[in-house]
DOTORKOL-688030 format. One record per residue: x, y, z of N, C-alpha, C in turn; residue in one letter. Coordinates in steps of 0.05 Angstrom, whole numbers. Last residue first. Example, Ala and Ser with C-alpha at 12.3 -4.5 7.8 and 13.67 -1.06 7.14 Angstrom:
% residues 2
- n_east;n_north;n_up;ca_east;ca_north;ca_up;c_east;c_north;c_up;r
- 257;-45;142;273;-21;143;258;1;157;S;
- 264;-114;156;246;-90;156;264;-66;156;A;
END
This chain:
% residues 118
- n_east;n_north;n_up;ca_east;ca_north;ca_up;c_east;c_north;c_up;r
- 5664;4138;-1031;5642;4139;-1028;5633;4175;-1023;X;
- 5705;4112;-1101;5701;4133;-1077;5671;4135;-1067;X;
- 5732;4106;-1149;5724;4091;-1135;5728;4100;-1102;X;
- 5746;4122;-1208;5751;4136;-1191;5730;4125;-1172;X;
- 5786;4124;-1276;5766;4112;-1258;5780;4117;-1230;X;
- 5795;4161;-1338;5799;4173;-1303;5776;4141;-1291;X;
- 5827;4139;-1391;5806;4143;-1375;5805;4141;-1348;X;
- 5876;4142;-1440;5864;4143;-1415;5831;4146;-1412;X;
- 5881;4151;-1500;5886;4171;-1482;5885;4164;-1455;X;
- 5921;4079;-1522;5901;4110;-1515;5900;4123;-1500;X;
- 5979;4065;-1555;5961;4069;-1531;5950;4087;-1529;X;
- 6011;4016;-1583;6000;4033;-1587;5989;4041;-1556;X;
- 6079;3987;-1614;6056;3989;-1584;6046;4019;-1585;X;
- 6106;3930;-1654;6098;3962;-1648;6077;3958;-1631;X;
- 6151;3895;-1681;6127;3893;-1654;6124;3927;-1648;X;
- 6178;3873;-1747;6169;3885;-1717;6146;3894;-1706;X;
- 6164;3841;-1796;6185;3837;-1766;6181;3856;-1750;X;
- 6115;3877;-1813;6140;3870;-1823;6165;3867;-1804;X;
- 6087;3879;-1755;6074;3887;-1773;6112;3890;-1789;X;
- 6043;3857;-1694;6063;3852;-1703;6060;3852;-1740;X;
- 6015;3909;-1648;6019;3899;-1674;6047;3887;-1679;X;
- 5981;3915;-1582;6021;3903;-1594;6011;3894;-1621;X;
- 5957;3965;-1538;5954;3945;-1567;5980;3939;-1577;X;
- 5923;3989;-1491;5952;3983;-1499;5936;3960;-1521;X;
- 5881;4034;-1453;5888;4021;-1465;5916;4008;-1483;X;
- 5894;4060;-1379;5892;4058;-1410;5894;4040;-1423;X;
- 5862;4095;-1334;5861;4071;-1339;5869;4069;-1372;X;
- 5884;4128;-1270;5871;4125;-1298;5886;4103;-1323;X;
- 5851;4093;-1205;5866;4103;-1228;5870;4113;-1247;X;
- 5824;4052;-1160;5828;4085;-1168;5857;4090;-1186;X;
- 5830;4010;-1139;5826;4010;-1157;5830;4038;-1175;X;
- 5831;4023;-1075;5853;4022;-1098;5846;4016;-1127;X;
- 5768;4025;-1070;5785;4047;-1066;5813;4051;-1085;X;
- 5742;3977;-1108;5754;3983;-1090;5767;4010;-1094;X;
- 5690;3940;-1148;5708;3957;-1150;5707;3966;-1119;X;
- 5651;3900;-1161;5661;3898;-1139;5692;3919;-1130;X;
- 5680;3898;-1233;5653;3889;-1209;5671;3892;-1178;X;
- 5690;3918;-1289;5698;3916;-1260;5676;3912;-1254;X;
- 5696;3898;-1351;5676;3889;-1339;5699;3892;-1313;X;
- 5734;3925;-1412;5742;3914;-1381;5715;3918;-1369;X;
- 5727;3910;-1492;5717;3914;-1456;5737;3905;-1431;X;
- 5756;3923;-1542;5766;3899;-1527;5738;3920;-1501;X;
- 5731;3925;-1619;5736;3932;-1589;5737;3916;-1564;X;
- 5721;3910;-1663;5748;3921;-1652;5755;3929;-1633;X;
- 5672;3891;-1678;5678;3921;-1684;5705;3926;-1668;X;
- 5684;3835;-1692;5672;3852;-1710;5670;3885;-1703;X;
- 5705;3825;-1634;5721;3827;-1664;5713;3844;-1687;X;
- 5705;3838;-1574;5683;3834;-1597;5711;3840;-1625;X;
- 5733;3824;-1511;5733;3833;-1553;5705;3816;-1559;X;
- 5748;3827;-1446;5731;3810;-1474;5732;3836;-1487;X;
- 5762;3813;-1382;5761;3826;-1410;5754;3813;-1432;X;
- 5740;3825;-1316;5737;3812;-1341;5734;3828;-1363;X;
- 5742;3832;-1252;5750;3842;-1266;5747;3822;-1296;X;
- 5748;3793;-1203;5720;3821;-1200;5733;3839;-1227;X;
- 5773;3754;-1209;5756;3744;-1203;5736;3783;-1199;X;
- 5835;3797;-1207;5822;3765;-1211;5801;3760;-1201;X;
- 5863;3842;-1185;5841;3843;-1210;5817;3815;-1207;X;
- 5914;3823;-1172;5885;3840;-1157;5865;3842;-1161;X;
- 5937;3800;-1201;5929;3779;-1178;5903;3800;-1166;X;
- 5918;3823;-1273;5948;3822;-1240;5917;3806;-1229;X;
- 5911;3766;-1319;5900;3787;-1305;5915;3793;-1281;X;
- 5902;3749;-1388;5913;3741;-1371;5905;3770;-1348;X;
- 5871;3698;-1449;5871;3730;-1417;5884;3717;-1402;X;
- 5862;3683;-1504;5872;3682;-1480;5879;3703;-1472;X;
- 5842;3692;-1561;5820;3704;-1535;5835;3687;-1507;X;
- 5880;3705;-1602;5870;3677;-1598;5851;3678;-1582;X;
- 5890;3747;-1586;5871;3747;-1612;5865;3727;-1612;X;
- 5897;3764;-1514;5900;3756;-1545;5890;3759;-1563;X;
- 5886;3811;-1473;5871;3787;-1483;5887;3790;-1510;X;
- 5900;3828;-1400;5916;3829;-1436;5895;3802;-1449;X;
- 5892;3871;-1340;5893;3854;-1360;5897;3857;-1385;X;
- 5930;3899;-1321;5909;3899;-1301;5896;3881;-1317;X;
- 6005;3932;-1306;5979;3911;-1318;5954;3906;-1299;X;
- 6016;3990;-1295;6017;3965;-1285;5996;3951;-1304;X;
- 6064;4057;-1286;6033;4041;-1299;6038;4006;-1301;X;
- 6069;4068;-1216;6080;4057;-1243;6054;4048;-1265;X;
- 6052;4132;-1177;6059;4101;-1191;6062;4098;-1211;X;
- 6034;4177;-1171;6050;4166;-1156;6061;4143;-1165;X;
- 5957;4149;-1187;5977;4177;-1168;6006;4168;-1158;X;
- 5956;4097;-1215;5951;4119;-1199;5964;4139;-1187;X;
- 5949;4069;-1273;5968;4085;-1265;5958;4105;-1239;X;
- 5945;4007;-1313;5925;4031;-1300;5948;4043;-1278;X;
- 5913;3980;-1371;5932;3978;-1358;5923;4003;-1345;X;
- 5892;3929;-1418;5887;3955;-1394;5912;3955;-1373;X;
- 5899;3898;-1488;5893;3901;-1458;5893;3925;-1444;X;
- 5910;3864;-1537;5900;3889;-1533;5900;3889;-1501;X;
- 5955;3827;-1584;5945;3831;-1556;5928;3857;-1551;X;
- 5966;3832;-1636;5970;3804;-1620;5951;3811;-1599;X;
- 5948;3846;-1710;5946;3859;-1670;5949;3833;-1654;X;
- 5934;3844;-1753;5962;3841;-1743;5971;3851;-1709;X;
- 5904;3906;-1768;5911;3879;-1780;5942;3866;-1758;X;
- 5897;3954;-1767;5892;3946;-1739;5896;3906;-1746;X;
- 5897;4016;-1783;5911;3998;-1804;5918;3973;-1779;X;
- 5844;4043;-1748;5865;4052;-1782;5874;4017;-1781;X;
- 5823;4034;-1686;5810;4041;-1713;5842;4036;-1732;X;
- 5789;4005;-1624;5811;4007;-1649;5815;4012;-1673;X;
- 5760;4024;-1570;5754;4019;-1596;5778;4014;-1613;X;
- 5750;3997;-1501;5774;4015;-1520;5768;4006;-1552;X;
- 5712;4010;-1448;5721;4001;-1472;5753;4017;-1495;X;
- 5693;3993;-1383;5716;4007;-1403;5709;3993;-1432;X;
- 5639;3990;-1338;5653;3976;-1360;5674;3994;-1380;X;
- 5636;3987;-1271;5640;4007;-1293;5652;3982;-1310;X;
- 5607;3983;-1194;5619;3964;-1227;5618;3991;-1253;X;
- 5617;3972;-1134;5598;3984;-1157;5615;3976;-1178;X;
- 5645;3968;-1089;5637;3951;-1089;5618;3955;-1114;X;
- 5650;4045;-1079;5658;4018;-1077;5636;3996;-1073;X;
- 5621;4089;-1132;5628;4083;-1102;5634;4046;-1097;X;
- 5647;4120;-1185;5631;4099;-1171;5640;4091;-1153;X;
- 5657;4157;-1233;5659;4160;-1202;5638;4137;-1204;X;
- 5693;4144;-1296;5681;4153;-1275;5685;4156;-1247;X;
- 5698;4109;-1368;5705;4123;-1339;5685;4136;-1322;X;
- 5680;4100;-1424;5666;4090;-1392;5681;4098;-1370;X;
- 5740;4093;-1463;5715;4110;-1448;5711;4090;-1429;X;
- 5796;4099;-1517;5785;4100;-1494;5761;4111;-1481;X;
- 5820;4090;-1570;5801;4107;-1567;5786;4092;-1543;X;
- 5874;4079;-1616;5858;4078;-1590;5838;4098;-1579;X;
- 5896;4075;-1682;5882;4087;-1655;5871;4077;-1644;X;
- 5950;4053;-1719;5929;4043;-1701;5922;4065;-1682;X;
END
């Protein structure tokens, strides 16, 4: 499985950027895809995870100015920020959990720089 991360940037607060992460090769058998995001200094952290079933889950920070969604037919999960903040500033990656002959394998893309500054 590849990941293939974009939409990053500079946008000034309270402004919005959509992420995507495309998924390409042998992508059968994927439970979860989600974002996760690492700033300067820190831990990489959840920021949201959508199922295959299309249950989401999202950190407490995120909630209500942040939404993920798949499209199936091309394999790609979106993060919709709105109302983006200073902390928001991070780089942002994608994560994917195949479950593929009894085990759980974890993929992840390059990143993408988001950068929430006036």
């Amino acid at each position: 499985v590849q990941l293939q991360a974009s939409g990053g940037g500079l946008v000034q607060p309270r402004g919005s950027l959509r992420l995507s992460c495309a998924a390409s090769g042998s992508i059968t058998s994927i439970n979860y895809m989600g974002w996760y995001r690492q700033a300067p200094g820190k831990q990489r952290d959840l920021v949201a995870v959508i199922t295959s079933g299309g249950a989401t889950n999202y950190a407490d920070s995120v909630k209500g100015r942040f939404t993920i969604s798949r499209d199936n037919a091309k394999n790609t999960v979106y993060l919709q920020m709105n109302s983006l903040k200073p902390e928001d500033t991070a780089v942002y990656y994608c994560k994917a959990e195949q479950y593929n002959s009894g085990s759980y394998y974890y993929y992840w893309g390059q990143g993408t720089q988001v950068t929430v500054s006036s």
